[in-house]
Structures are given as structure tokens and as C-alpha cells.
NUDO-198942 format. One record per residue (C-alpha): y, x, z; residue in three letters. Coordinates in steps of 0.1 Angstrom, whole numbers, plus 5000, padded with zeros to 4 digits. Layout:
% residues N
YXZALA
...
This chain:
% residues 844
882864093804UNK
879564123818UNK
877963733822UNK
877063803862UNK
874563553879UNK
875563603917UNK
874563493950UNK
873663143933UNK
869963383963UNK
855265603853UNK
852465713861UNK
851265563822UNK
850565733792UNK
851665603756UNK
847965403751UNK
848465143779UNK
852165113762UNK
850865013732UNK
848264833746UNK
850764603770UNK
853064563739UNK
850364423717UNK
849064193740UNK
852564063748UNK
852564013709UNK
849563803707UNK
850463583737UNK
854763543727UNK
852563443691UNK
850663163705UNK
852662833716UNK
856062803725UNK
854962743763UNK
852863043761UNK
855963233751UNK
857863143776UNK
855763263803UNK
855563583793UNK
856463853820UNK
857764233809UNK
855564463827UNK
857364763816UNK
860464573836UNK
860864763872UNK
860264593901UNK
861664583938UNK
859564613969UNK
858564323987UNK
861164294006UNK
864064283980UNK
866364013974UNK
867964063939UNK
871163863943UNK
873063953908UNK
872564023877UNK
874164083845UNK
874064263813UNK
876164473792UNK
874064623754UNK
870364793768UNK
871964773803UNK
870964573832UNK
872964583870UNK
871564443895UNK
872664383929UNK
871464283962UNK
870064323996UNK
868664703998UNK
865764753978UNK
863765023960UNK
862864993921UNK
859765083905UNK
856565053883UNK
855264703885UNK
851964843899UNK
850964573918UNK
849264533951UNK
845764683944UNK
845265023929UNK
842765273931UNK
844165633935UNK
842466013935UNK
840866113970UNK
842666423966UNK
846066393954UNK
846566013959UNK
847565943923UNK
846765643905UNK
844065573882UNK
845065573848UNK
843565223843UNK
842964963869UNK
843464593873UNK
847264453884UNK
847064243917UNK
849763983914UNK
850063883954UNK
848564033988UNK
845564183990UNK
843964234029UNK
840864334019UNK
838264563993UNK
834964703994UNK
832964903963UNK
830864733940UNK
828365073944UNK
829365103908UNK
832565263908UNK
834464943910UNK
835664673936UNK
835964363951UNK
838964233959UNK
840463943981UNK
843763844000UNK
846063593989UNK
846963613951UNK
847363433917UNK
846263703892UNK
844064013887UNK
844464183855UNK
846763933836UNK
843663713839UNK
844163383868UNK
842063503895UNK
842563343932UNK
842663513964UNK
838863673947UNK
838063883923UNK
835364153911UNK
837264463891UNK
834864663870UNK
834965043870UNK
836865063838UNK
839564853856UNK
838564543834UNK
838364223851UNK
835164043857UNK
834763683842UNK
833363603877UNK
835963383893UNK
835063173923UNK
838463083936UNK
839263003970UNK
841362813981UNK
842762984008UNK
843263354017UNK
840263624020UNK
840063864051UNK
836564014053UNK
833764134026UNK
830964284031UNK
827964374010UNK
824464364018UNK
821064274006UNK
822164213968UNK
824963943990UNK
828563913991UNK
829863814024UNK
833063614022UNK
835263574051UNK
838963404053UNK
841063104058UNK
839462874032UNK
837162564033UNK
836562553993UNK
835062833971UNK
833162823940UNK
833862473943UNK
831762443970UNK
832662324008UNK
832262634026UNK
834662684057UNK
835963024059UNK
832363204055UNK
830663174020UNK
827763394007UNK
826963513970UNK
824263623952UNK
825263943932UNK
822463893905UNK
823663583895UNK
827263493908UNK
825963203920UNK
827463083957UNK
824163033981UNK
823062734005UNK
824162964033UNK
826762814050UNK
827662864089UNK
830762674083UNK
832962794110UNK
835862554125UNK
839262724135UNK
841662924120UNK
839963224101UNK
837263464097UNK
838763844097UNK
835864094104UNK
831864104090UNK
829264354096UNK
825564354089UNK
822564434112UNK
818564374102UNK
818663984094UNK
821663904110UNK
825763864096UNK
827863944125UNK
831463724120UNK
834663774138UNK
837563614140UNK
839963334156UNK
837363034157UNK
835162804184UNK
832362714164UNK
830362834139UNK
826662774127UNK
825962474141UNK
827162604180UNK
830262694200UNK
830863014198UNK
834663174206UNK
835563424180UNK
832363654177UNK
828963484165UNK
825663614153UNK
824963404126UNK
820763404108UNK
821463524075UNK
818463314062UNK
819263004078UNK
823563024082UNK
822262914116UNK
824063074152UNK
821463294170UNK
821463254210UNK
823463564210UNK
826963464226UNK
829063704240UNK
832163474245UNK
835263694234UNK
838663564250UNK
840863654217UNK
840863704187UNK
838564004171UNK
839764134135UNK
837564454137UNK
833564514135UNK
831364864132UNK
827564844146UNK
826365234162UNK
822865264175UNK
822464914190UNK
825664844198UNK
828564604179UNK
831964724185UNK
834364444179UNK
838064524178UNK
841164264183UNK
843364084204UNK
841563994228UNK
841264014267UNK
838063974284UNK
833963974269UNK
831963724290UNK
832863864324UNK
833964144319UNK
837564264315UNK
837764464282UNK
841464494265UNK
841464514226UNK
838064684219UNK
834464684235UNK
831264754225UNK
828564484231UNK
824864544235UNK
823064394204UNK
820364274227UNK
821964044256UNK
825664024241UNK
827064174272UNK
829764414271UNK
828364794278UNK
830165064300UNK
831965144271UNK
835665074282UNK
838765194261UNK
841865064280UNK
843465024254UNK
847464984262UNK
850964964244UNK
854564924262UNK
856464744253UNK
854664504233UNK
856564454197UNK
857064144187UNK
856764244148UNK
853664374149UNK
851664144174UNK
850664484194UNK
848564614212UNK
845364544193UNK
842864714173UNK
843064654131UNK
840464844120UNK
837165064131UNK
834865354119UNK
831765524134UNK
831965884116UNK
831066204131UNK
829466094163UNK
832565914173UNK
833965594170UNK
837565614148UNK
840265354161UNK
843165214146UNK
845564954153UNK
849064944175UNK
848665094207UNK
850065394226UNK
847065444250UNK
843565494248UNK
840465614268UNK
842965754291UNK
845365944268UNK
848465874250UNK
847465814213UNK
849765634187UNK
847765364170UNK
845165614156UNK
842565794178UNK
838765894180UNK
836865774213UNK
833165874225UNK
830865654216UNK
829565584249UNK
832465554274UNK
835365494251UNK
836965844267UNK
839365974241UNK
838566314223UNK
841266584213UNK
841766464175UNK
845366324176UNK
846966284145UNK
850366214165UNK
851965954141UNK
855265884153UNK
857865584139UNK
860965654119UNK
862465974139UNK
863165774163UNK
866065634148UNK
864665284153UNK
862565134185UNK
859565064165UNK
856365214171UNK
854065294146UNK
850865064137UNK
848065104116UNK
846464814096UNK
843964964074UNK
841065304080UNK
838065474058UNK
836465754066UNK
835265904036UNK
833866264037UNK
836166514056UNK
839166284056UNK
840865994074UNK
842365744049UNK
844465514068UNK
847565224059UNK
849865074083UNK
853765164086UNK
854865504108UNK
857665814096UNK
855466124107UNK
852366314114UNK
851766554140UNK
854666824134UNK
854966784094UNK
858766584095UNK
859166744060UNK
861366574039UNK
858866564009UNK
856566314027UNK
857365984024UNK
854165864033UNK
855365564055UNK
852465324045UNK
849665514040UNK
847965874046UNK
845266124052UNK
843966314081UNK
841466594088UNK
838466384102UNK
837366714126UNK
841466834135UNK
842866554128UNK
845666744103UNK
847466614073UNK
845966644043UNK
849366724022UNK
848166693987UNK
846966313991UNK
850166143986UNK
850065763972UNK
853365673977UNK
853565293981UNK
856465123987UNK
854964874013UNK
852664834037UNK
848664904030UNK
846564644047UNK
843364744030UNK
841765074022UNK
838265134010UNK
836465433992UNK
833665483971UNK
833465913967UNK
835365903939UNK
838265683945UNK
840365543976UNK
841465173967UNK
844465093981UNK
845464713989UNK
848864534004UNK
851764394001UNK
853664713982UNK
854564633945UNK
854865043934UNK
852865293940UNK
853965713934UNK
857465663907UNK
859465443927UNK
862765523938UNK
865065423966UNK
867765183955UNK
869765033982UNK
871764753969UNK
872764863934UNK
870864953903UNK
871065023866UNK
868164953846UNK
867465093808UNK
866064793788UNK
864564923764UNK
861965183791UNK
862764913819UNK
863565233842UNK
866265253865UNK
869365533859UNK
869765823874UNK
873565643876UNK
872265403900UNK
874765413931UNK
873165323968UNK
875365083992UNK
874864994026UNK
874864674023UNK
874264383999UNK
876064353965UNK
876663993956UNK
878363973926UNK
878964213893UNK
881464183867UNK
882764403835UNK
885964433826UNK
886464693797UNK
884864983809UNK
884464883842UNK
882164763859UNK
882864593896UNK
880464533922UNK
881164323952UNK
879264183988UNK
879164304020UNK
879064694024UNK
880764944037UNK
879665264013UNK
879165323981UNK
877265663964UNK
878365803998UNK
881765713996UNK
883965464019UNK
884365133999UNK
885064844015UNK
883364523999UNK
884764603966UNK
884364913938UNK
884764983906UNK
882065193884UNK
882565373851UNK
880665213827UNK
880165503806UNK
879565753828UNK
878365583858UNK
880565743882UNK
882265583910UNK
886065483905UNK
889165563929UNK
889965203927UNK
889565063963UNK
891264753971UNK
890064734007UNK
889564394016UNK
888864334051UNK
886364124048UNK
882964064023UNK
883063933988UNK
881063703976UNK
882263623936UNK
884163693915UNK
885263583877UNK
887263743854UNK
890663593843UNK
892163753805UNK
892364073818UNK
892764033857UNK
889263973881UNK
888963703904UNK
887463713941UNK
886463533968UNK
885363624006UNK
886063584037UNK
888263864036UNK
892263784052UNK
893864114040UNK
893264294003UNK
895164583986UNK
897364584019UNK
898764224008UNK
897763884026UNK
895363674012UNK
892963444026UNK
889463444006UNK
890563423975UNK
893063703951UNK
893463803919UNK
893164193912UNK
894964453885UNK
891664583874UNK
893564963867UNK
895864973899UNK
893664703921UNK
897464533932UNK
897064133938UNK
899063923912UNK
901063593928UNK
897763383922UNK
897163253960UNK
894462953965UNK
894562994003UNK
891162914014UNK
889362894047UNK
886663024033UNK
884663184005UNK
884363033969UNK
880163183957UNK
881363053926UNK
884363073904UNK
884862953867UNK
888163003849UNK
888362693820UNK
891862803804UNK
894662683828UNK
892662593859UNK
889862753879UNK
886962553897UNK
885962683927UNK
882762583945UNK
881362733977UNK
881362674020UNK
885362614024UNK
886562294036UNK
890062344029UNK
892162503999UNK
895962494003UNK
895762354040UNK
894262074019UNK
890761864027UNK
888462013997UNK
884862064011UNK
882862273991UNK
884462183957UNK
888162213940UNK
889962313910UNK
893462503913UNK
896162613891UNK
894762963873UNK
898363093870UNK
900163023905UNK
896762883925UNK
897762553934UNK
895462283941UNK
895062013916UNK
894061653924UNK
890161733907UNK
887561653935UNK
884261523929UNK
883161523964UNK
881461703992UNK
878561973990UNK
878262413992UNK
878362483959UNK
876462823947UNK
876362803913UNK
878562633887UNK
878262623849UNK
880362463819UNK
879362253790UNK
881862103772UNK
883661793790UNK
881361903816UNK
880362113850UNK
877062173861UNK
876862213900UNK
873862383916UNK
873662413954UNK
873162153983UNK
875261873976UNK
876561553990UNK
877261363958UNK
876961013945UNK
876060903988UNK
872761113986UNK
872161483993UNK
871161703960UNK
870662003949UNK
872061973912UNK
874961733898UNK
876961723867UNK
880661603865UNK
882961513840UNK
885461843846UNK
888761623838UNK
888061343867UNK
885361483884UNK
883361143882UNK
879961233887UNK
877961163851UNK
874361013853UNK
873061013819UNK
871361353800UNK
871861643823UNK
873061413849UNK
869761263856UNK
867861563861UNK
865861493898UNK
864461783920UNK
862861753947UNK
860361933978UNK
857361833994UNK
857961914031UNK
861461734031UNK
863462054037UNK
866762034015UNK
866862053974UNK
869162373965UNK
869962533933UNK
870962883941UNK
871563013906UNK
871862843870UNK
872362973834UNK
872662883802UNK
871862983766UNK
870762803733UNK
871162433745UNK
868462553774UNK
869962533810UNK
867762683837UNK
867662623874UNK
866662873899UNK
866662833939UNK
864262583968UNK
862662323948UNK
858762203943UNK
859561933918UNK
861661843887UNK
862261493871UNK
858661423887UNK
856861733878UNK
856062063890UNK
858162333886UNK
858362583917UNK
861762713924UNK
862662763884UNK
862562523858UNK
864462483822UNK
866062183809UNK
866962073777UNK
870562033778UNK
871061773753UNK
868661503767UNK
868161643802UNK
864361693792UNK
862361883818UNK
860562153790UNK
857362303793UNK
858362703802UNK
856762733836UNK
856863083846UNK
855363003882UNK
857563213903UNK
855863273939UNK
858763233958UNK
863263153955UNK
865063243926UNK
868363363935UNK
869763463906UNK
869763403864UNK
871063543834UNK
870163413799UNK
870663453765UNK
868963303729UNK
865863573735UNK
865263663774UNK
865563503809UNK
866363753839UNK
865363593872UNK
865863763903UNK
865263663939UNK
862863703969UNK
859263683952UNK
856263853946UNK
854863733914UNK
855163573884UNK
852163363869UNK
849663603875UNK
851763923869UNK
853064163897UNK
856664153892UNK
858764133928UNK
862264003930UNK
863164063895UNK
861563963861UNK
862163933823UNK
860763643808UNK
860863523774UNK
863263253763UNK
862562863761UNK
863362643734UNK
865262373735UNK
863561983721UNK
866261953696UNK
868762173676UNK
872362083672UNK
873362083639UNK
874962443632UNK
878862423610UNK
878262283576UNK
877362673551UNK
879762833530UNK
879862643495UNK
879262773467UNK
883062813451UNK
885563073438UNK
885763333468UNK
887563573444UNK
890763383462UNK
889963443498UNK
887863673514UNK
886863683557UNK
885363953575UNK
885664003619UNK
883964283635UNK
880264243643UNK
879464223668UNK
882564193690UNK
883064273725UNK
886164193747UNK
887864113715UNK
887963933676UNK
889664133649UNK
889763883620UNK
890764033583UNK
892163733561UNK
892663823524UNK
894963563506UNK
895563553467UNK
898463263471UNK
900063103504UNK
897562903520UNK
897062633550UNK
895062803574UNK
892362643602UNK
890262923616UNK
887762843643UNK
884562953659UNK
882062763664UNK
878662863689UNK
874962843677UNK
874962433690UNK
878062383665UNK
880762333696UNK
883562503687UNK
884662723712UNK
888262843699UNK
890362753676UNK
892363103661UNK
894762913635UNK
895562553632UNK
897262453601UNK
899262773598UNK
901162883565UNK
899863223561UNK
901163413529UNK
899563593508UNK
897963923513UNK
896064103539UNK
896063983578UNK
894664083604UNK
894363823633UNK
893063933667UNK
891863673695UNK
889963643729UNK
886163673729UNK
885863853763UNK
885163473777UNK
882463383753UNK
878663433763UNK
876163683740UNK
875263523715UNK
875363403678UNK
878563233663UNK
880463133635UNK
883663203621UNK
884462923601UNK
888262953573UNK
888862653560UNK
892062643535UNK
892962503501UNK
889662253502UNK
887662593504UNK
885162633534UNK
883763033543UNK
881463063570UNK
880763423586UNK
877663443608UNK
878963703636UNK
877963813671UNK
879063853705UNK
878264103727UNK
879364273758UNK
């Protein structure tokens, strides 16, 4: 069986191999906490906009499942890439978050800022200065808020954003630097309102856009002209009516791009140029236009601007300008705003979805026109080799694409900035060039951390996976998988990858399932499967997909399901099972279905575990008359335990509700994924690890940016997987292999083999063992026989022989292991006063 975590929501050469593997030695080497936090880069990622739902494991063989997604190269979201072909640098710095903004150093590298934890592997906050060899600079000033403008000039870096502390100095959201030293300067206009987004540079003057009412000591509404010797606002005041985002000076005029309506008097829509002299609005008019105005990209309004070949280069989301029809790129004159013939024609998604196209990001660098935003085609190249989407190149004189400059990201560019020799490239992408499209379903090699070329598309989300010899089964809400017609339900080849004929049909979504000896379990909200009546819950033939008698009759689905010998508990959003008042939590019969008196209470349970006499709940719970997102109860009377795991607290700052969404367990270590700020007091952001025998919070803090939806661990590795974007300071997004914590305390393991005649007995079982023990037992006389199995914490966890007369000879004594986790165990033979221990393992 594969252990399944559900629902519970290279462009490298061998050097930089080597060189990630070694440094991953020397950090797993340091302290146990500093083990435990360390991310596999070589571990694909998913886009930003993944949610990995599922996960399990079968040998070198992850599955994952979720809501469609593309895997690829952790490349992070700032990467330089070739001005002519758009590939990747062979070294350059990771960006673990958002970047919005760059600008070259003049030396071949860049300065980088947005809203991020990590640059590099290094901490680095929402600022950092990357060196031209990719290597990280030790400057670090650290704001604390996001970065939206830089600009360089006069040996200063201009600093613009949404913060009011950097270099631990007060500075609202303008700073200044000195780029001798490092050293933040007096300067300090100190603007009041939401951000700063646009800078530009004229004589002895900073020019600073963005959503605000005063800056430098005066009112000013969203443009200022601020004395870049005293931080001071200059009598220049234009009065803009919206916000600008977008700056570029020409001759002596500022042209300030935005959202905005009117300049002073004067009507201007989304872009105007103002006279540098009396900070009235020229004759220069755009009329800039878009119908209808899209929600989901805040449009119309101007994103980004360039002066470049005697004209003025516009981009943003609009579908008019200067009088023409122009889809969020265009070129203007300089003095009347007329548009000029260069059209690149970008159109949106073949017009298979209402969406326009939008442009956040432009450069003009030499003949061509770098741009980022979202949009399907260019002019009249719909070939299917492009899959541009997020960012480009034009012709800067015909306004063609350039074909050979193809970066590939798999989200949107926000920022793009180029120094002659490279085109840095910044977003919210997570891969840039290798990645492939997964929808829903993938297969990942371990040991390259690549997906398979097996890997089947759905059109929907996959919740749940299970193994079942060699098959594996994938379940959720789709309607096709590889192509073909499968309702909510399939089976795979686990060899081959190939999609079975088994097709149950259920007629509604899936949303677990567990595995019972050698039939599967699932739950949904389906009322019909393998043309038999069931409601939500069945139990499948895993060759023929026929239901057995096995018949819970739920309202509702079960998101999780665990079979403890003759009953099942079931945990999910029913309120009834068997016409029966059971909200959120039961236990039935595992044979016939029928509901036993076990009830612990209310809650919508998403995750449930077993450990011993007990059942760990994750979810959002009503237990104990308070609302919580973990509990543990005794799994005979369902009394609700408060001691060890049971008084683990978590907890949130804004007062939205605790869940746990997913929960594993391995090597007395339970870990907790889902909405949480706080655990038993202390931080831990949406995972934590606990140990199990005290109910210790531990020390692994892999600081997850955002919800884990999903766990699977074992002795050596932790697979998270979710909706985030990184880990500590590494780029990995919705999915990531950490290394395992350690538990505070060891349970003592089964007493060793003594040293004694073994000529009279020998034991051997296959190693490792999969769905199934195979014991040989070699007797020289009749013996008493106990055989057992104990785990790694020294619980036994089945008992093969108890006090049988076995005779002598040769046995062979075959028993269940297809429920047991991966892991180390023991076989323990005890007969005749005589104790063998075999060290063996499982493994699916």
C-alpha cells in the first residue's frame, strides 16, 4: 500500500549538482534543527498557483495529486536569462518569494526587491544586491515591507515600497543608500499612504510616484518632486487624481503612467506627460481606454514606460491608445501621444477565455522589446511551439517576434531589466525553460527529483492516491484522465504507468480512500458506483471494481478513513451515517458497515492518524466545548485524552479558525500541517512537529510561506505539499522534501538476540517486505512458538504465532504487512526460553 496523505489541503550541469549536494551535507551535519530545515532543491516544484493535495510514495517513486499544476526546476522567482535565446544563466542567485522589481548594478549584476525571505540560500528580505557571478552580497538592509521601485543615481540607491523600516532605520516607503559604503543616508522624505511604486531621476531632483498624500514635509497626491539633497518636497505639484506606478523623463517632460484620471485640471486617463517646469499636464494626451474593465487585472492602466527610438513605449492593460486599437503594448509620439504603426498585436488565450491580455513589466534594450505580463499570442505567430504566456520579445522598429528569445516561465513576470548582456527576469513564476505541464497528476523520480514521462494529466483535482499491488488509484473530482473518460476514480499500472480499464464510475467526486486487506475504501459524495447504490461511501474489488456488501450510508463524504482491524473510523463533513446523528466523526463495522456506538463528538475532520489506544484528529473541531484544530481520543470510548499529545495548543493571530489539514507520522515524530501561526505558545507557521511521547513542540521549523495541505513521512524525509511559495529561504512552491526531525526521547527498541545455542532454531523473513511477510522457521525439536513484530518505538504491531506447537522442521509462515508504514522493524521468536531478534524492513 502506498501511505497517501490526502486532502487533509534542468537547465544545470553536473558542478552545481555537486555543489548543492555538498552544501546540503555540511548544513544536514550541523545541529539537529539545522537538519531539519533543510529543503531538496533538486525536488521539482509546482507553479504558483498549485495546490498539491496528495502524496504518497512507493520505492524512488513519488505521486502527487492535486489541483492542476505544472512541475519543474526549483528556479525561483529571479533569474537572469541570454538576450538572445532567453536561456538561463548557468549560475545566478534563487529568489525564494516575489520579486516586482530589478535594476543593474553597471557591473553585470543586480539589485533586487519585492516581497521575499531568501536570495541565494542566504536570509535576505524583500532587498538584496546579486553579484555578477550570481553570488549573494553580504549587504542586507531588510525591509520590512515589500519593494516596488529602484533606481540608481549619483553613486545612490533609491528605494521605493510599502515599508516604514529599513536598515533599521525609520524610513516610510522611500529610503536612499550610499553605494560606496552601504550605509542608509539622512535622506528621508518619508511619505504617508500606501506605497511608493515608480522613481526617476532629473538634475538634483528624485521624482516619486505612487498611492500617497504626503511626502517630504508637504501634501502632495501621488507624484512629488522631492530635493535629493534635503528629502525636502520642491513647490512642484502637479496633483495626480490616482495612483501613478510608471515614470520615464524625455526632454523636459515626466511621463507618469497609472491609474489615474485627471492631472491638476486637466482630464488625462492613465498616462500624461507633465512639463518639468510648472507641473502642468502638456498637450500630450493618449486616451488611453479598455472595455470592459477586468476585474483581475485592475485595467485599464499603464504598468510600465520607455522612451527608446524617438518614441515613448507603453505598456500596461488597455485596448486603446492615441486613437488606435492596441492591446496593452504600443509606441506613441512623444509629443501628442498619437499612436505609431508598431503593434505587436498580443492577443489572450485564443480566445477561448474572456481575458484580455496585460503587460506588467518592459525594457528596451538595443533592437528589442523585452516585456512580462500574461497574453497567448503575438501578431500572427499562434504556433504551437511558443508558450511564451508571461514573457517575450519584440522588434523595437516592426514590432515582430523575436522567435529565438524564449524564457519560458511558468508565471507571471512583473519585473524585467537588462544590462547588454543579460535580461533579468523577476515574478511570481517558480520555473523557468524545463517545466512541464502537469494537470492534476504526477510521478516524480526521487532520486533526479524529475517528474515521469508516465505522468497522466486530469481535468480536475486528484485528492487522494492509494497502492494496491500494482496498482496505483487516484481519486477527486475529474472527469478525464490521460485523455480518457474516467469518472472520479482510475486505476494506473504501477509498472508501466499506463492507464487501467478499471472504471467504477461513480457519479459523484471522491475525496479518500483507504485500503482494506485487499479491497479499497472510498468516500464522496457520489450516490451511484459500479452501477450499484451507495451513498458516499463503498468498498471496491480492486481487479473487477464490483462493490462488496460493506454499506456506511452517509450523507456525505468521509476526507478521511482508517481501517483499525474490525472497524473503520471515519472523519469528514457528514452529519449522519446510517440515518444516524454522527457529525463529522464515527466508527462502523469494517465488514458489513454498521455504525458502532464510538463518538467523540462534533467537528470536520480532515485528517486522522493512529497511535496505539489512540486517534489523532486534525481538522476544525468542536471538542471538549471549545473549537480546535487538533484532538486526540482514546479510539475504544472516544473520551477525549488531555495529557501528552492531547495537550498540544495551536493557535492564529487574526482569530480566524485553527485547522489541521494534513498530519503524519514516523519515528515517534507527529507532524501537523494546515492554518496555524502558533503551537503550544510558539511559532510555528502552518507546519510544526511534535514529539509524540511528551507532546513536546520540537525545534524543526521549516518556515513554510503559506498552508500545508498535505504530509507524508518516514524515519529520513518529510514531503509537505500545499499552496506556498517557499520554504525558509528556498524557492520550493507547493511541494518540498525536508529532512526528518528527531524525536526528544527514544523508546526502548525489543530486548537483542542473546547470545545462546542458535544451532536449534534459526529465523529469516524477506527484507524488505512489501504487501506481505514470508517468515522461514527452522526447528530441531517441537517447540512453543510466540512470533511478533515489533516497530522501531518497541510497540508491537502484530502478533504472527501465539503459543503455538509448531514441530520440528522447516516452516514457512506468511502474514499481513501491507498495513504497516515504511520503516524499520523487528521480528522477534521467542521459544524454549530462547529469544532471536531479526532487524527487517518495510517497504512499499
Amino acid at each position: 500500500m502506498i501511505t497517501s496523505a490526502r486532502r487533509s489541503r534542468q537547465h544545470r550541469d553536473a558542478a552545481r549538482h555537486v555543489a548543492a549536494a555538498l552544501l546540503a551535507a555540511l548544513l544536514m551535519c550541523s545541529t539537529p534543527s539545522a537538519r531539519a530545515q533543510v529543503a531538496d532543491g533538486n525536488l521539482w516544484t509546482c507553479d504558483w498557483a498549485g495546490l498539491i493535495e496528495s502524496i504518497a510514495r512507493y520505492g524512488d517513486t513519488l505521486v502527487v495529486g492535486g489541483f492542476p499544476w505544472n512541475l519543474g526546476p526549483a528556479s525561483g522567482a529571479g533569474v537572469p536569462v541570454d538576450p538572445i535565446d532567453g536561456r538561463p544563466h548557468e549560475r545566478y542567485a534563487k529568489v525564494a518569494g516575489v520579486v516586482h522589481v530589478a535594476i543593474s548594478d553597471g557591473c553585470g549584476g543586480w539589485y533586487v526587491g519585492g516581497e521575499f525571505t531568501g536570495v541565494g540560500g542566504l536570509p535576505r528580505r524583500n532587498l538584496a544586491h546579486v553579484r555578477a557571478d550570481g553570488s549573494v552580497d553580504d549587504w542586507s538592509p531588510g525591509p520590512d515591507g515589500e519593494v516596488r521601485a529602484l533606481l540608481m543615481a549619483h553613486g545612490r540607491l533609491y528605494v521605493g515600497g510599502r515599508f516604514g523600516v529599513i536598515a533599521g532605520a525609520s524610513r516610510s516607503r522611500v529610503a536612499a543608500f550610499d553605494l560606496a559604503s552601504g550605509e542608509v543616508m539622512e535622506w528621508a522624505p518619508q511619505a504617508l499612504g500606501w506605497a511608493v511604486r515608480a522613481l526617476a531621476f532629473r538634475d538634483s531632483s528624485v521624482y516619486v510616484g505612487g498611492d500617497f498624500e504626503q511626502i517630504g514635509g508637504a501634501d502632495r497626491y501621488y507624484l512629488a518632486e522631492i530635493s535629493a539633497t534635503t528629502g525636502q518636497a520642491t513647490e512642484w505639484n502637479p496633483v495626480v487624481w490616482g495612483i501613478v506606478e510608471a515614470l520615464a523623463i524625455h526632454d523636459r517632460a515626466l511621463y507618469a503612467g497609472g491609474r489615474f484620471s485627471r492631472v491638476g485640471p486637466d482630464a488625462r486617463k492613465y498616462l500624461a506627460a507633465i512639463d518639468l517646469d510648472t507641473g502642468r499636464a502638456t498637450a500630450f494626451d493618449a486616451q488611453i481606454d479598455r472595455q470592459p474593465e477586468y476585474i483581475y487585472d485592475t485595467g485599464p492602466r499603464v504598468r510600465a514606460l520607455a522612451v527608446a527610438c524617438g518614441r515613448l513605449y507603453v505598456a500596461g492593460a488597455f485596448d486603446r491608445i492615441g486613437g488606435q486599437a492596441r492591446e496593452s503594448l504600443a509606441a506613441v509620439d512623444l509629443e501628442t501621444g498619437e499612436a505609431l504603426p508598431w503593434n505587436p498585436r498580443l492577443d489572450s488565450y485564443n480566445g477561448t477565455h474572456p481575458w484580455m491580455p496585460y503587460v506588467h513589466a518592459m525594457v528596451v534594450q538595443g533592437n528589442a522589446v523585452y516585456f512580462g505580463g500574461q497574453f497567448q499570442t503575438i501578431g500572427d505567430d499562434t504556433s504551437p511551439d511558443f508558450e511564451g504566456h508571461y514573457a517575450a520579445a519584440v522588434s523595437a522598429l516592426t514590432a515582430e517576434r523575436i522567435a529565438t528569445w524564449q524564457p519560458r516561465t511558468n508565471g507571471r513576470v512583473q519585473a524585467i531589466a537588462a544590462d547588454g548582456s543579460s535580461v533579468f527576469l523577476g515574478g511570481d513564476f517558480t520555473s523557468v525553460r524545463d517545466w512541464v505541464k502537469h494537470l492534476g497528476l504526477a510521478a516524480i523520480d526521487l532520486r533526479s527529483g524529475r517528474a515521469l514521462d508516465w505522468s497522466l494529466n486530469t481535468d480536475g483535482s486528484v485528492k487522494a492516491v492509494e497502492r494496491i499491488g500494482d496498482r496505483i488509484f487516484v481519486a477527486g473530482g475529474f472527469g478525464v484522465v490521460g485523455g480518457k473518460p474516467r469518472a472520479n476514480l482510475a486505476a494506473i499500472d504501477a509498472r508501466t504507468g499506463e492507464l487501467l480499464d478499471w472504471a467504477p464510475n461513480p457519479n459523484g467526486g471522491i475525496w479518500s480512500m483507504a485500503r482494506h486487506g485487499d479491497k479499497l475504501l472510498v468516500s464522496g459524495t457520489f450516490r451511484r458506483i459500479s452501477g450499484q447504490p451507495r451513498n458516499c461511501f463503498a468498498e471496491l474489488d480492486p481487479l473487477t471494481g464490483a462493490v462488496t456488501a460493506w454499506d456506511p450510508n452517509g450523507d456525505y463524504t468521509a476526507d478521511a478513513m482508517v481501517v483499525d482491524g474490525d472497524r473503520v473510523y471515519l472523519g469528514g463533513g457528514f452529519d449522519h451515517i446510517g440515518g444516524v446523528s454522527r457529525v463529522g466523526l464515527a466508527a462502523v463495522d469494517a465488514t458489513t458497515g454498521a455504525l458502532l456506538d464510538w463518538y467523540p463528538g462534533p467537528g470536520q475532520v480532515f485528517e486522522m492518524v493512529l497511535d496505539g489506544d489512540l486517534l489523532l484528529l486534525g481538522g476544525y473541531l468542536q471538542l471538549g466545548g471549545g473549537e480546535r484544530g487538533f484532538a486526540t481520543v482514546n479510539k475504544f470510548t472516544g473520551a477525549l485524552v488531555d495529557s501528552g499529545l492531547g495537550a498540544v495548543v495551536l493557535d492564529r493571530d487574526n482569530f480566524t479558525s485553527v485547522i489541521v489539514r494534513a498530519m503524519s507520522a514516523s519515528n515517534g515524530v507527529l507532524y501537523l500541517g494546515g492554518d496555524f501561526d502558533v503551537v503550544n505558545g510558539e511559532r510555528r507557521f502552518d507546519l510544526a512537529a511534535i514529539d509524540m511521547a511528551t507532546g513536546t513542540l520540537l525545534s524543526w521549523d521549516p518556515g513554510v510561506s503559506e498552508n500545508v495541505w498535505s504530509l507524508l513521512a518516514n524515519d529520513v524525509d518529510v514531503f509537505a505539499g500545499g499552496h506556498f511559495w517557499n520554504v525558509g529561504v528556498a524557492p520550493q512552491s507547493g511541494l518540498v522534501r525536508l529532512s526528518a526531525a528527531q524525536p526528544l526521547t527514544r523508546k526502548p527498541e525489543p530486548d537483542p538476540e542473546p547470545i545462546g545455542p542458535r544451532a536449534a532454531v534459526e529465523l529469516a523473513m524477506n527484507n524488505p517486505a512489501d504487501a506481505m511477510g514470508i517468515v522461514r522457521l527452522v526447528l530441531a525439536a517441537p517447540s512453543v512458538v510466540d512470533l511478533d513484530m515489533f516497530d522501531s518505538q518497541g510497540r508491537r504491531v502484530a502478533t504472527v504465532m501465539r503459543g503455538e506447537t509448531v514441530g520440528a522442521g522447516t516452516h514457512e509462515v506468511r502474514f499481513a504487512t501491507a498495513g504497516m508504514r515504511n520503516g524499520c522493524y523487528f521480528l522477534k521468536l521467542t521459544t524454549g526460553g530462547l529469544t532471536i531478534v531479526r532487524r527487517v524492513v518495510v517497504l512499499h
